[in-house]
SEDREN-652669 format. One record per atom (N, C-alpha, C, O): x, y, z. Coordinates in pm, whole numbers, plus 50000, padded with zeros to 5 digits. Layout:
BEGIN
XYZ...
This chain:
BEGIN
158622613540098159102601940174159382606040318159502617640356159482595840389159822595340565160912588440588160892576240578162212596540629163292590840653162782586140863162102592540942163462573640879163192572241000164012562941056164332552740996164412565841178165072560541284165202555541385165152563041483165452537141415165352533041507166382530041605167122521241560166752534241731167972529741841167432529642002168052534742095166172522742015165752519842112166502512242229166252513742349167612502542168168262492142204169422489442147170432496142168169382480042074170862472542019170892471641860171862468641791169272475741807169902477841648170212490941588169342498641629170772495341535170532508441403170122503841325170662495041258168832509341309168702510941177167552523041112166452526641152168052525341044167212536440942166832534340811167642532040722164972535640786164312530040679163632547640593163272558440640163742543240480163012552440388162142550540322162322545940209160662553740378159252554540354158362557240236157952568740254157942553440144156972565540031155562567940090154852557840093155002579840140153692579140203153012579640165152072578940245152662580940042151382577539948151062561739919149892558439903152332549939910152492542039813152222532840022151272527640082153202534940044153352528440172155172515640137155902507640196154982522439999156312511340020157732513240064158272523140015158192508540118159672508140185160612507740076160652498140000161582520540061162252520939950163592520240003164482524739931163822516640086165482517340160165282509340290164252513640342165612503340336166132494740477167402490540520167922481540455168132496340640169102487640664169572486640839169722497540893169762475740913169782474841054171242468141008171692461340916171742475141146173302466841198172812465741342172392474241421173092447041355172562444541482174052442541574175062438041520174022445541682175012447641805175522435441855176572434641919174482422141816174402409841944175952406341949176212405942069176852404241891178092398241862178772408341953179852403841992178452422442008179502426542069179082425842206179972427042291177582423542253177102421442368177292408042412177332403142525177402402542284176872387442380177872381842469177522371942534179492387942490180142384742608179372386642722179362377042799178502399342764178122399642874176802394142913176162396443015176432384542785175182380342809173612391142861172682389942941174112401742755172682410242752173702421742716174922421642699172552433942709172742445142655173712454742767173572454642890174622462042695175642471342814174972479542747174932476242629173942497142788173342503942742174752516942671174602523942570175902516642754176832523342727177462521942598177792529342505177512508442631178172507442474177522505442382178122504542274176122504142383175182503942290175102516842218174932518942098175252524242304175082544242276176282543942155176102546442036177432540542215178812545642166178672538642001178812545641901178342522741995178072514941888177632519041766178012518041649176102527041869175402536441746175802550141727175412557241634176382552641791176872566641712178022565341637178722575441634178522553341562178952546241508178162542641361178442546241247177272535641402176232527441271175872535441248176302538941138174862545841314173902551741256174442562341105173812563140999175732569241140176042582841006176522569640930176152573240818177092557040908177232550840788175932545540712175872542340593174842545340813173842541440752173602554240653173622554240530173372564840741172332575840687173122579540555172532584440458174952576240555175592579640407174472577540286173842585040212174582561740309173432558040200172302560540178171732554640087171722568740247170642572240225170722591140186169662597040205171592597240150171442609740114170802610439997169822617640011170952604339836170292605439740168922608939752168432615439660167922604339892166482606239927166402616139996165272618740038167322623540028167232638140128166302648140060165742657140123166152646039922165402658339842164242653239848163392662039837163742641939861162032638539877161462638940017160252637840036162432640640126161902637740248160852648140254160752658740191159782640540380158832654840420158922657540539158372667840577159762647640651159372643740762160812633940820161432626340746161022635340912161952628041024161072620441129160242625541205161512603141113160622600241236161542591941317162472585141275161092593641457162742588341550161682577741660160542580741696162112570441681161622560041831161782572141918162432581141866161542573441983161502584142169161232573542274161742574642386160602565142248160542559542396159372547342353158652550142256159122531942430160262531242547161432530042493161622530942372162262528042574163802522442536164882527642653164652533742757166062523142599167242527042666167242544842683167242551442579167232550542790167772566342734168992566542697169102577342639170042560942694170732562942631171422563142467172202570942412170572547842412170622545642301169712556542215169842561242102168722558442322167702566242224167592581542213166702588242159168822585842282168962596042250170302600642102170482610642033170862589242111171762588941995170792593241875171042603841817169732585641836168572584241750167892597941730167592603541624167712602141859166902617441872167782626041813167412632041712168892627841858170282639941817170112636541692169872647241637170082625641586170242625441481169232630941395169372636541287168192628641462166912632041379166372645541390165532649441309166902654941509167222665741538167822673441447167302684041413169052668941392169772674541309169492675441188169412685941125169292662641140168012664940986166922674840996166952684640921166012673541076165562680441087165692694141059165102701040976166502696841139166932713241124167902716840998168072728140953168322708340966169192708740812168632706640716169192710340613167362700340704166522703940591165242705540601164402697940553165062714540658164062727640726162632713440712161782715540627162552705440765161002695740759160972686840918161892682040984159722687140938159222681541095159882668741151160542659341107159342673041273159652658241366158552647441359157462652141325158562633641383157552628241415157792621041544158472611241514157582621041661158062615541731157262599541756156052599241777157862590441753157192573541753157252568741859158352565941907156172566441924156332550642050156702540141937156252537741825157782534842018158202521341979157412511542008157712501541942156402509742088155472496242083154232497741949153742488741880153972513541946152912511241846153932505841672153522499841573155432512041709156132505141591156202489541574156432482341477155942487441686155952466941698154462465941615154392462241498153242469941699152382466741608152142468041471151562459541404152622479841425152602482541298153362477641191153172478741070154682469041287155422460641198154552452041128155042446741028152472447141179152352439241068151812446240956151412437940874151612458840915151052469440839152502471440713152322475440597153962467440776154622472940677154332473240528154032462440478154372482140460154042481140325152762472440246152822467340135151312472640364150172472440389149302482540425149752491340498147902483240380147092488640435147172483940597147652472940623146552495240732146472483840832144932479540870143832483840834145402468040968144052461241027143362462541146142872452941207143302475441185142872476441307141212478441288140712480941178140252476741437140592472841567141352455141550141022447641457142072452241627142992438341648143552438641805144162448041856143202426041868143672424941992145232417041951145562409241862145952423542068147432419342027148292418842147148542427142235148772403842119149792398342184151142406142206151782397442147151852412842233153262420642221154192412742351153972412642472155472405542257156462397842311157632401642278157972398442165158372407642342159972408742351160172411442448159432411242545161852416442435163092414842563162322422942693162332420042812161752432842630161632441142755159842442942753159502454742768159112436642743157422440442730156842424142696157312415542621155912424042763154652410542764153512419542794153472427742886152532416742702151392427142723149962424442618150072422742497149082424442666147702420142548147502434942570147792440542676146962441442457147052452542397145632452242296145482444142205144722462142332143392462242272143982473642164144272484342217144192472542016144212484741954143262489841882143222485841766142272499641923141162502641842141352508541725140722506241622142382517741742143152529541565144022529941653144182525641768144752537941554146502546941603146562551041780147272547341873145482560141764145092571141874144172561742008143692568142101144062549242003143312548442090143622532642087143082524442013144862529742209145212518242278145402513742363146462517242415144692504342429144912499642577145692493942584146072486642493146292495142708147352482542733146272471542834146242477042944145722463242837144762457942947145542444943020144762437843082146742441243021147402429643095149162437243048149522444342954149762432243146151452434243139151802424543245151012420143330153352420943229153902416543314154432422743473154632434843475154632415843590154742423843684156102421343699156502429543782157292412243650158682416443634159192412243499159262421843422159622399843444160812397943374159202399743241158032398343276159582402543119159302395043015159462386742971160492381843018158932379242878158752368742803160312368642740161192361142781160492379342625161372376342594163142375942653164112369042618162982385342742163902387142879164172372142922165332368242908163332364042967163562349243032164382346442958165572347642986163852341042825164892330742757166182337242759167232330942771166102349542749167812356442791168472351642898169582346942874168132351642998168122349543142168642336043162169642332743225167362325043068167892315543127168912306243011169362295043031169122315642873170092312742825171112314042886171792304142916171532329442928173032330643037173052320243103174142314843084172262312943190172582307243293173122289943278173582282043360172782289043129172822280543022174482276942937175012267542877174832292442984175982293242872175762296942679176602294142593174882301442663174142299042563174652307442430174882305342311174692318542526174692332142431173872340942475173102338742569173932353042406172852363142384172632367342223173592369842150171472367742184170392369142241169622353642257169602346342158168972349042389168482338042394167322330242334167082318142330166812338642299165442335142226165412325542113164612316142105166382328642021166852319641898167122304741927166592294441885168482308042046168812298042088168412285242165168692273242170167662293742218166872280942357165772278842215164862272042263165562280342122164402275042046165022266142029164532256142083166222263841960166782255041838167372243441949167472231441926167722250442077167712238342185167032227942200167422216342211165502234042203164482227742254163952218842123163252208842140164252222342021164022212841939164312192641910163842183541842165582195142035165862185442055165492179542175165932168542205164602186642259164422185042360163452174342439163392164342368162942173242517162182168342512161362175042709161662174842828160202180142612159822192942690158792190042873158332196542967158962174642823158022169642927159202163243094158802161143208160662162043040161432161843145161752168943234162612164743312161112183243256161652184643393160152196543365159662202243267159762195543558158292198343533158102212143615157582213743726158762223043512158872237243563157612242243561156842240843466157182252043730155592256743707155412266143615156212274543573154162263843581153642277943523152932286343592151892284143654153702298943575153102314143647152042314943686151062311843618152002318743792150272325043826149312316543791148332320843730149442299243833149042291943780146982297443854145902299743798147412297243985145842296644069145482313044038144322314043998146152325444046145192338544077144822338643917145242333943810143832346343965142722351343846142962360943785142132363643699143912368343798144282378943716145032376543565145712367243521144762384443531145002384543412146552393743418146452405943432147562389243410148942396943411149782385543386149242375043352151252386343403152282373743346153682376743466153892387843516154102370543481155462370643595155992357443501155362348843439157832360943524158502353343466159382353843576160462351243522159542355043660161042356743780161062342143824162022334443819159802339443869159872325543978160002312943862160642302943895159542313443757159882303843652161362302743588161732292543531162312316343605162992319843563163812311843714164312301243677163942313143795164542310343953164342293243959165192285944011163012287843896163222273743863164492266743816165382260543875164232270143678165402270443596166532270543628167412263643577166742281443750168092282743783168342266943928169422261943960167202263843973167012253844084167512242244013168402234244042166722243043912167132226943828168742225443791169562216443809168792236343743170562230943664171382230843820172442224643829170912236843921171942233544069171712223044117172602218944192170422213244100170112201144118171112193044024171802185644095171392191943902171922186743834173152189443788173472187143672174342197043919175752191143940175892208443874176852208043797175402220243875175862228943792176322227543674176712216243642176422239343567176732241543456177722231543364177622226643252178612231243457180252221143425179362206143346179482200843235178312202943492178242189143495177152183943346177182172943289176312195343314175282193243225175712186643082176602191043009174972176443059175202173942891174812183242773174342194642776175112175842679174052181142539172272181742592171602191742616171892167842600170712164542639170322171542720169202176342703170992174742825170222178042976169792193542914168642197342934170832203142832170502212842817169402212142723168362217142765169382206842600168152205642533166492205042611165442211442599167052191842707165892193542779165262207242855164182213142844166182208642918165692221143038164932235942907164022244142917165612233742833165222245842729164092242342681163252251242684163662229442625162282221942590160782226142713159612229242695161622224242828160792222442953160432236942958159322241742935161552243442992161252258343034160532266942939160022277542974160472260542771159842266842661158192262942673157222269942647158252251142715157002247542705155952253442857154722254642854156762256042966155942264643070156052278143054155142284243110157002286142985156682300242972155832302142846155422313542827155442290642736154762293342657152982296542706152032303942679153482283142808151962277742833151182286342930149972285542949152032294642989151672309743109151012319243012149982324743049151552322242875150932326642780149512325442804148752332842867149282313742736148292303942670147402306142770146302311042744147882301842940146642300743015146232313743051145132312643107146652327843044146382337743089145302345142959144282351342989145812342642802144662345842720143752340142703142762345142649143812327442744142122316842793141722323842893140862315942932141662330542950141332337243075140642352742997139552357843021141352355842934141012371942848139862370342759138972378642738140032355942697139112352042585138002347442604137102347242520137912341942750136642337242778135612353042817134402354942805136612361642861135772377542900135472379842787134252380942775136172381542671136572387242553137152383742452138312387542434136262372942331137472364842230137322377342142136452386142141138692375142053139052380041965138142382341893137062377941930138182388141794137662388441621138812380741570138982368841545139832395241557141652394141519142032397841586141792407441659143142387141570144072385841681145852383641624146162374941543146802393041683147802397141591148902392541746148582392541865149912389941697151482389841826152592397841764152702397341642153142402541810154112414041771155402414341858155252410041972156482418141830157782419641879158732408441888158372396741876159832411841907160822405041853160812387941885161432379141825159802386742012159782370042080158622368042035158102359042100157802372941937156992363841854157292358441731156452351941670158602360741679159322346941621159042335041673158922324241616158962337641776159332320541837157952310041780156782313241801158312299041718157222291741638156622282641727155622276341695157142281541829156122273941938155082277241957154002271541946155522291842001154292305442070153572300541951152622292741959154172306341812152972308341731151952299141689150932301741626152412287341734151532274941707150692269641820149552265741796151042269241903150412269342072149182283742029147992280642030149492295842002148502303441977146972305041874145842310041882147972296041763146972292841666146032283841691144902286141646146272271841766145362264541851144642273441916143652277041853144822279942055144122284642066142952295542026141872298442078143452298941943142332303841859141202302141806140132308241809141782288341731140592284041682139162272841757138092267941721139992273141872139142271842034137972276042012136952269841983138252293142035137742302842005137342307641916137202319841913136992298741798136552304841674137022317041626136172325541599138422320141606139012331541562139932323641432140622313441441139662332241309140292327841260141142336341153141432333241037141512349941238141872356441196143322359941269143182366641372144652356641236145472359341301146622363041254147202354441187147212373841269148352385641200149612384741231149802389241345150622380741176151622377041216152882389741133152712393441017153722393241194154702405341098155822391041039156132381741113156152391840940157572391640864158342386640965158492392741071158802377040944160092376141042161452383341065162142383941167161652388740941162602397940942161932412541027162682419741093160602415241014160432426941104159832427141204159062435741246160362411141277159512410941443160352419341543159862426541631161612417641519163062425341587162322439941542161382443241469163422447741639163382461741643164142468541503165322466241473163332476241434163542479341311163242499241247162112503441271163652503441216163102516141128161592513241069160622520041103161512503440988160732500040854159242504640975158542514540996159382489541031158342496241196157972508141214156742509441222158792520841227158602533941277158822541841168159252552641207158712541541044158552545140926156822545940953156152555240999156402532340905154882525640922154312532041023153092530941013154622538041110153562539941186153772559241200153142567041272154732561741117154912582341076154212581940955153572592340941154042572940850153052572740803151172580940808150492588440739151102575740897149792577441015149802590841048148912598441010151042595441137150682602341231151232612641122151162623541180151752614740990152132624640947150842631340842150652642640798150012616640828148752621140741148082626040877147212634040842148092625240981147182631441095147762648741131147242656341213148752651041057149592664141107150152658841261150112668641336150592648241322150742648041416152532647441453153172637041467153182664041463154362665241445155272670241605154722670841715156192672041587156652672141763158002685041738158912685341656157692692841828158642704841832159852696341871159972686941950160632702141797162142698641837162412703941954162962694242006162422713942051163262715942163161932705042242162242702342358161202701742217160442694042328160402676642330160082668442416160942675842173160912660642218161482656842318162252664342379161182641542365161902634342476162082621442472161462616542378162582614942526163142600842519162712591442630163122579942645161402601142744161092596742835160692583842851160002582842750160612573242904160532560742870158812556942908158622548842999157722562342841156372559442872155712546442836154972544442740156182535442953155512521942952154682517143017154632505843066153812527843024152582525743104150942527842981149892521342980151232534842927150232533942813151072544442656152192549142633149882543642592150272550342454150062566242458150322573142359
């Protein structure tokens, strides 16, 4: 088995692997949002302190599997350095306490592989990747060989709805929330642009859509003055132009290049708008192949980075302990 560890951010959690079987024999995340969400996003400090907290109550429960392990696998990067070094020290220490390797994990190839959990996987698959901190179409041919071919040039996808939840009063994390907003919403009242509507590039910006948002609610008497409605709306509106920046930028990819399969990954591809706005487009495009992870494992998870030491442990692909790093490599795989 593969004991493995995720603290990229704001969850702990640590999953236990069978690598022959592929099945997940242990899972458990303690998520942070309730102690962040005063400040309306992540404090990386106290995220550190949190998990060095969660993480040894997790790993209690999991000693009975210490005698099958073969392998330690830890997130390294991207992420917080701070959180993610909590994660590393830990997996460090197993390591060396019961004499078996490192695996060191990119956390984005753990997003993709969240749809593989306790699956064979499906690659080559072109893939959507949406959360707090990454917007990105992602060509994955195998393990070893992934492009990143579009990213955002500031906020992410899932970052906005954070953003313009705070500004909302909303909470953190926003993503949930501005959904269940917008449900009541009605998405055609206030007529926020979409990104990069005229250049031809293929990339995503969320700042100036995000700076809308903030225009409108100062048009409409500030925060104090807003109703139920007004907020529903603006969340409807603003869901339906950061969806649709999506939408128009992979009509743009697809006309170079449609899919075969086509997969979305990370924690803001929960969101069931996206996923239905996407499924249309697809079948535009005669694709009718499209991969969606578990909802429970779109968030940042172990089970994820279990799934993907899997791989790299049948590849021998192991990482000296004095050399791992936590360097934050978000520029490719």
């Amino acid at each position: 088995m593969i004991l493995s560890i995720e603290s990229s951010c704001d969850d702990s959690s640590i999953a236990i692997t069978n690598i022959q079987t592929k099945e997940l024999i242990y899972h458990k995340k303690i998520s942070q949002e309730l102690e962040h969400s005063i400040y309306g996003g992540v404090v990386p400090e106290l995220a550190a302190r949190l998990h060095a907290t969660a993480l040894p109550k997790i790993l209690e429960e999991c000693k009975e599997y210490f005698k099958d392990l073969k392998a330690i696998a830890v997130t390294t990067a991207p992420g917080l350095s701070l959180t993610l070094t909590e994660g590393v020290t830990m997996a460090q220490a197993l390591s060396l306490s019961l004499d078996i390797p490192l695996i060191s994990v990119n956390h984005l190839k753990g997003h993709i592989y969240s749809l593989f959990i306790e699956k064979e996987s499906l690659l080559p698959s072109t893939i959507l990747l949406v959360s707090g901190g990454h917007t990105q179409i992602i060509e994955a041919k195998s393990l070893y060989n992934m492009e990143i071919i579009a990213s955002t040039m500031d906020d992410s996808f899932g970052e906005s709805f954070d953003k313009v939840s705070k500004m909302l009063g909303l909470g953190y994390p926003g993503g949930p929330v501005v959904q269940k907003k917008a449900l009541n919403g009605n998405e055609n009242k206030f007529d926020f642009p979409i990104p990069l509507r005229q250049s031809p590039n293929i990339e995503f910006s969320y700042s100036g859509l995000k700076n809308a948002v903030r225009v409108q609610i100062q048009k409409l008497g500030e925060l104090d003055n807003l109703n139920e409605q007004d907020i529903n709306d603006i969340c409807a509106s603003f869901q339906k132009a950061a969806v649709g920046h999506i939408i128009m930028k992979l009509k743009k990819q697809f006309k170079k290049s449609a899919p075969q399969r086509f997969a979305i990954v990370g924690g803001a591809s929960a969101n069931i708008y996206l996923r239905n706005e996407i499924d249309r487009l697809l079948k535009e495009f005669n694709c009718n192949e499209l991969l969606l992870a578990d909802l429970k494992y779109c968030s940042d998870n172990a089970a994820m980075i279990g799934r993907v030491a899997i791989e790299q442990y049948n590849n021998n692909d192991f990482t000296n302990m004095n050399s791992i790093t936590t360097a934050a490599r978000v520029k490719g795989f």
